[in-house]
N, C-alpha and C positions, 0 to 999 in steps of 0.2 A: 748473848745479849749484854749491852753494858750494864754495870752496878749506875743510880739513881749517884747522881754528884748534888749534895745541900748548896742550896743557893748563896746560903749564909759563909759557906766555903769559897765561894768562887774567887773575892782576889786574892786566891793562894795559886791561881792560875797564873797563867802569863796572859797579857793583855789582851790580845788576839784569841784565845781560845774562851772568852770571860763571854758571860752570857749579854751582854749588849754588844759585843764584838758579831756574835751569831745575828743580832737582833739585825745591826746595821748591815750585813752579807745579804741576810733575807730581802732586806727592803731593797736592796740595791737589785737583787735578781730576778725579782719577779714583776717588775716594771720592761725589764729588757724585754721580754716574750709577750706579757699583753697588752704595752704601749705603741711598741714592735705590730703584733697585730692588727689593732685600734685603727692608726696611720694608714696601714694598707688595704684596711679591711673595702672602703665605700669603693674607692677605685677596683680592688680586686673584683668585689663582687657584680657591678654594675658595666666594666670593659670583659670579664671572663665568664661571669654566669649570666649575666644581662637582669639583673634586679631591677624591681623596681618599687614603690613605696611600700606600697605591700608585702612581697617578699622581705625586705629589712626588716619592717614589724616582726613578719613571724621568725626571722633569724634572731632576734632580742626577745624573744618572747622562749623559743628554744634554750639564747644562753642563759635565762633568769630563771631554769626553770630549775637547777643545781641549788642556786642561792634559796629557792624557796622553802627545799627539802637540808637547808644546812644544820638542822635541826638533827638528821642522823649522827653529826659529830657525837653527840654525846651517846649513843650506843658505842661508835665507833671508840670514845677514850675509856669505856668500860673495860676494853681489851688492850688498848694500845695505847703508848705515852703520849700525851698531846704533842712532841716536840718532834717525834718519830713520824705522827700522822701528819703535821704539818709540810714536814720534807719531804714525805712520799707524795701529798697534793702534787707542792711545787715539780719535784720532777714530772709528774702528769702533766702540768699546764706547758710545761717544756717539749716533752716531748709530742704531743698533741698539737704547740702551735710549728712545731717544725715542719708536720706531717699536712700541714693548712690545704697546702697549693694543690698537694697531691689528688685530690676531691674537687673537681671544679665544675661540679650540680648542683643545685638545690638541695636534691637528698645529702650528698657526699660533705659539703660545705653545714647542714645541720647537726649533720651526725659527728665531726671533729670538731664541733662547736661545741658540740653538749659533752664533749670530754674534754676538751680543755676549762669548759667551765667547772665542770667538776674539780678539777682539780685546782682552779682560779678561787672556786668561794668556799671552798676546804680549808684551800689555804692560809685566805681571810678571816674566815673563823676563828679558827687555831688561834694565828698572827697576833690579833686582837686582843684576843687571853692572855697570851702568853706575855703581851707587853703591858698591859695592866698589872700580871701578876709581877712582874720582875723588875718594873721602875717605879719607881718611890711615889708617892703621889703629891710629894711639893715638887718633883724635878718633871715629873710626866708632861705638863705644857712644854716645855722648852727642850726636853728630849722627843716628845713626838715629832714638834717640826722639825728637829733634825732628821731625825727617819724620813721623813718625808721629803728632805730638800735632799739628802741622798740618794733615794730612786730618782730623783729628778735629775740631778748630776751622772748617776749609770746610763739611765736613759738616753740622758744629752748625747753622749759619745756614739749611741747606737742612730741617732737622729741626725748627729754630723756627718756620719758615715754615709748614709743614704742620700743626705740633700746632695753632697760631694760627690757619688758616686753611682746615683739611678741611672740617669744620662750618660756620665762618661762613660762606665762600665756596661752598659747598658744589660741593666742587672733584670734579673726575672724576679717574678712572688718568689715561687720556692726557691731561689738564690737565699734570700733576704729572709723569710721565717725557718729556714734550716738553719742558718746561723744563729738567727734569735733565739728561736726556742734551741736550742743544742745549748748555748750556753748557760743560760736556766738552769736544762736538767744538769748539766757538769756540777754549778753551783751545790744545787742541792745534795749529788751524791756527795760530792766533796766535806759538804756540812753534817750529814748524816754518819761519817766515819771519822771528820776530825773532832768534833765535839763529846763531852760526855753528856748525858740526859740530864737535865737540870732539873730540882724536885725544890720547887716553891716551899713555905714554911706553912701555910694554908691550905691542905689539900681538899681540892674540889669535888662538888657534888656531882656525883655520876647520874644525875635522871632530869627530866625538864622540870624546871622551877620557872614559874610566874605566880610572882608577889604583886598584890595588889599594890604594891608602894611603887612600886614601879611603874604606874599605867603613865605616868608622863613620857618617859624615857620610851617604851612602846610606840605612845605615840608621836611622838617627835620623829624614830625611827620609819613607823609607816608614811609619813609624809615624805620625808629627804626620800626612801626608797620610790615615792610614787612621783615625784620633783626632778628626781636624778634622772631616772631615765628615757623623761621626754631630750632631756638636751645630749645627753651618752647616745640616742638613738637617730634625733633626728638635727642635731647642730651640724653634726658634721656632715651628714646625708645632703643637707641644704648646702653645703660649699661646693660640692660636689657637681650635684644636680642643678641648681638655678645659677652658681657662677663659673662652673666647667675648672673647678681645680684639678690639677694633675698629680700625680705622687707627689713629685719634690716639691708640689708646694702646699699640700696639706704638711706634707714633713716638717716643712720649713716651719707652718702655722703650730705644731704642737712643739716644734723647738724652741721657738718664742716661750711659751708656756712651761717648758721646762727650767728656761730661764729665771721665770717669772717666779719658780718655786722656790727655784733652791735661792732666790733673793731675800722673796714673802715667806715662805712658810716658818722658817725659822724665828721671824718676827711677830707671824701671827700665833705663831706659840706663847713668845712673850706676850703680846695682846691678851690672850686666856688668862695667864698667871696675872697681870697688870689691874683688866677690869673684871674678872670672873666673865663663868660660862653665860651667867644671862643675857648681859650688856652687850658682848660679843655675837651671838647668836641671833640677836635682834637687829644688829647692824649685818651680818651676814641674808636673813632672810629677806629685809628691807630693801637690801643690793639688788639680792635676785629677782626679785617681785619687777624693780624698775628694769631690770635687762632682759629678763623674758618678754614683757611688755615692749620694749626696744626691739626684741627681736620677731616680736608682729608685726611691727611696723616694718623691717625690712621687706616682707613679703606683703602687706597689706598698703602700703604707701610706696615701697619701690626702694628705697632708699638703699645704697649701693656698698659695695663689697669690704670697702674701709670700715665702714662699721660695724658689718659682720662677724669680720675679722676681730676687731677691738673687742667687741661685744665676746668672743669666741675667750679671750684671753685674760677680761677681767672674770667672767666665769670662773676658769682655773685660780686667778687668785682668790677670789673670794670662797670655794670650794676648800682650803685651808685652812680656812676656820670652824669646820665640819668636825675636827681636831677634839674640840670645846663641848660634842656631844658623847664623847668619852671620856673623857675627863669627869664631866657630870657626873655618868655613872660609877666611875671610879670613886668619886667620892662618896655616894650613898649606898651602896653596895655593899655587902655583907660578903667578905674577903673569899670565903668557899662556894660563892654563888658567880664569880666573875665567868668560868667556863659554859655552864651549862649557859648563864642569859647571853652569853654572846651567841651561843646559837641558834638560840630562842629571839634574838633581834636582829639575827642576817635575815632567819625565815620573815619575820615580822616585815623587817625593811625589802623583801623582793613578793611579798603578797601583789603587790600593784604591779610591779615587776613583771609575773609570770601572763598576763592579761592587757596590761594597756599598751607595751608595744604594738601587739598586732591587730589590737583596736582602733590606736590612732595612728596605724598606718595606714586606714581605709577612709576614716577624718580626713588624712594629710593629702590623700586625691583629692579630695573636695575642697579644703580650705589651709592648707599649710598654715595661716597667721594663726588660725584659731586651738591648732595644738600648743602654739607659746603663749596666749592668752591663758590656756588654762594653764600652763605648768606658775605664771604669776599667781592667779589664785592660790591654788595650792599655797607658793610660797608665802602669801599674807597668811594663811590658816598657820601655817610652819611659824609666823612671826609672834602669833595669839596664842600661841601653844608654849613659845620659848618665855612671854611674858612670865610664864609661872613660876618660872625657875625662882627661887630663894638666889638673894646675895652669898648664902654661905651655905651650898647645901652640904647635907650628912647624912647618914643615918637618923631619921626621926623629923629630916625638916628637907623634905623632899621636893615640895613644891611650896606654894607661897599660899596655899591654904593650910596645909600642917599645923598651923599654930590655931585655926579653928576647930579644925575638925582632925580627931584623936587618931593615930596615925595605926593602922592596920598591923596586924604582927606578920602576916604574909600579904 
C-alpha cells in the first residue's frame, strides 16, 4: 500500500504527478465513457431494444438509483482512501460502459446500467471532495471551469471521432463503448499506480453529518437533482423520438455542446468569482425556468427542430454555472465535513432522481410539453431558494437570514 503523500508537499513533485495534474486526468476520463454513453444511449436503446417512453423512465430511474445510495461513500472511506475509492469507481464505469452493447434487453441493458452508475456516482462523489479539499477556495471558481472545459476538450475528440467515423466506418455500439469505456478504465489504472495518496491537511469525518446550517445547500441540491433529470432523461429522448435524429447527429448535437464548454465554462467560473454564488445562480435558474418553458412549446405549439436544438445547447451552457453551488458550500463548510456532506448531497440531490424518471415517463405518453412545464417550475422554486444565499457567505452567515436568526451549531 502506498505511504499517504502531505498535500502541503506536493510541489516538491514534478508537475504531472502534483495532485491538480490527477485532478485534470480524472476529469478528462471520465466524460469519455459516460458522455460516450449518454450519445449513443436514445438510438441504441430505441433501434436495438425497441424502448419506448416508458421504458427510458425506468432505465433513469435504475441509473439514479447508485446516486441515491452515494451516501455508502462514507462507510466505504472508513476503510479506504478517498483517492483509492475514487479510481476503483472510475475503472467501474469503464469497464461497465465497454461491456453496454454486450446486453441488448431490457433486463441486460438495466443491469450494466446500475453498474456503471455505480461506479459514475462513486465516482462523483469522491471527485467533488477531493476537489474542494485540494483547491484553494479563492482559485476553486476559475479552476473548476477549467476542470470542466477539460472533459469537454477529452470528450470533443471522442465525439469528432464518431461524427467522422459512424457512417464511413460503419461502426457498431459495441465498436464505439469498447473503446470508450476501455480507455476510462486504462486511465484510471494508470492514475491508481502513478500517483501517490494525497492526505489533505483537514482530515475528514468518517460518518454522516447534516448540520442544520446547511438546510439551504440541501435544498438547492434537492431541486437541481429533481430539475436535472427531467432534461438528462427526456431532452435528448425528444430529438430522438419526435425529430428522428440519427447517431452522428445527436453526436454532432453534443459536440456543439462540448464546444460550448470548454469556451463558457472557463468563463462562467470567472462569472462565480466576479459576481458571487447568488447573483449567478439566479441568472442561471432564471435561464432555465425560460428554456424549459421553451421546450413545451416545442411540443405543445409544434415549433421546429432549430430550436430544439439551441434550446439543447444553451441548456449545456448555462448548466456551468451549476459550478457556483459548490463553491457555496465550499465557503460555509467546516473543512472536516466536505467528505461526508458530499455524500450526504449526491443522496439528497438523486431523491427525485430515483422516482420521477419512471413517473414522468408515463406523463410523457400523455403529455410530453407538460413534463418541461414542470421541470420550469421547479426551476423558479430553484431561483427562490438561491435568493437566500448572502453576498459573502461563511461559516455563521449561511443564508440571508443568519443575521436574524442565531445560527445553529449543527
Amino acid at each position: 500500500m502506498k505511504p499517504q503523500f502531505p498535500l502541503g508537499d506536493a510541489r516538491q513533485l514534478p508537475f504531472w504527478r502534483r495532485p491538480v495534474t490527477l485532478l485534470f486526468l480524472m476529469a478528462a476520463a471520465m466524460p469519455v465513457a459516460f458522455a460516450t454513453w449518454s450519445a449513443l444511449l436514445n438510438n441504441f436503446v430505441i433501434e436495438v431494444a425497441g424502448f419506448n417512453g416508458s421504458d427510458i423512465g425506468w432505465l433513469h430511474t435504475v441509473r439514479e438509483i447508485p446516486g441515491f445510495f452515494a451516501i455508502g461513500v462514507i462507510a466505504l472511506i472508513m476503510f479506504m482512501h478517498e483517492q483509492v475509492l475514487g479510481l476503483i469507481a472510475l475503472c467501474l464505469l469503464g469497464v461497465a460502459t465497454a461491456m453496454t452493447a454486450q446486453f441488448p434487453s431490457l433486463g441486460g441493458i438495466l443491469t450494466i446500467t446500475m453498474l456503471s452508475s455505480i461506479g459514475f456516482h462513486y465516482y462523483e462523489t469522491v471527485n467533488q471532495s477531493l476537489q474542494l479539499q485540494w483547491i484553494d477556495k479563492l482559485r476553486a471558481p476559475q479552476m473548476l471551469g477549467w476542470l470542466m472545459a477539460a472533459g469537454s476538450g477529452a470528450t470533443l475528440v471522442a465525439y469528432v471521432l464518431i461524427v467522422m467515423t459512424w457512417d464511413a466506418l460503419n461502426l457498431t455500439y459495441n465498436t464505439v463503448y469498447m473503446i470508450s469505456g476501455g480507455f476510462t478504465a486504462c486511465v484510471a489504472v494508470f492514475c491508481f499506480f502513478a500517483y501517490p495518496r494525497f492526505e489533505a491537511p483537514n482530515p475528514q469525518i468518517k460518518k454522516m453529518v447534516l448540520r442544520r446550517r446547511y438546510w439551504l445547500y440541501y435544498a438547492l441540491q434537492l431541486m437541481a437533482g429533481a430539475r436535472r433529470q427531467i432534461f438528462v432523461v427526456f431532452a435528448g429522448f425528444m430529438m430522438v423520438e419526435k425529430f428522428g435524429f440519427q447517431v452522428h447527429e445527436v453526436t454532432a448535437l453534443f459536440l456543439i455542446n462540448l464546444v460550448a464548454n470548454m469556451i463558457f465554462a472557463p468563463l462562467m467560473g470567472r462569472a462565480v468569482f466576479l459576481f458571487g454564488e447568488r447573483r449567478t445562480l439566479i441568472f442561471e435558474y432564471v435561464g432555465l425556468a425560460l428554456l424549459f418553458t421553451a421546450y413545451g412549446g416545442v411540443y405543445f405549439f409544434g415549433w421546429g427542430v432549430v430550436l430544439a436544438a439551441t434550446l439543447y445547447v444553451v441548456d449545456h451552457i448555462l448548466f456551468s454555472l451549476a459550478l457556483a453551488l459548490k463553491t457555496y458550500f465550499q465557503k460555509i463548510a467546516d473543512p472536516g465535513d466536505i467528505a461526508p456532506t458530499a455524500a450526504v448531497a449526491f443522496t439528497i440531490n438523486h431523491i427525485a432522481a430515483v422516482f420521477l424518471p419512471a413517473l414522468l415517463g408515463y406523463l410523457w405518453l400523455v403529455s410530453p410539453a407538460a413534463v418541461f412545464f414542470m421541470a420550469s417550475a421547479m426551476a423558479c422554486v430553484s431561483c427562490v431558494l438561491a435568493m437566500l444565499i448572502p453576498r459573502h457567505p461563511e461559516p455563521g452567515n449561511e443564508t440571508v437570514l443568519s443575521r436574524f436568526i442565531a445560527a445553529p451549531a449543527e
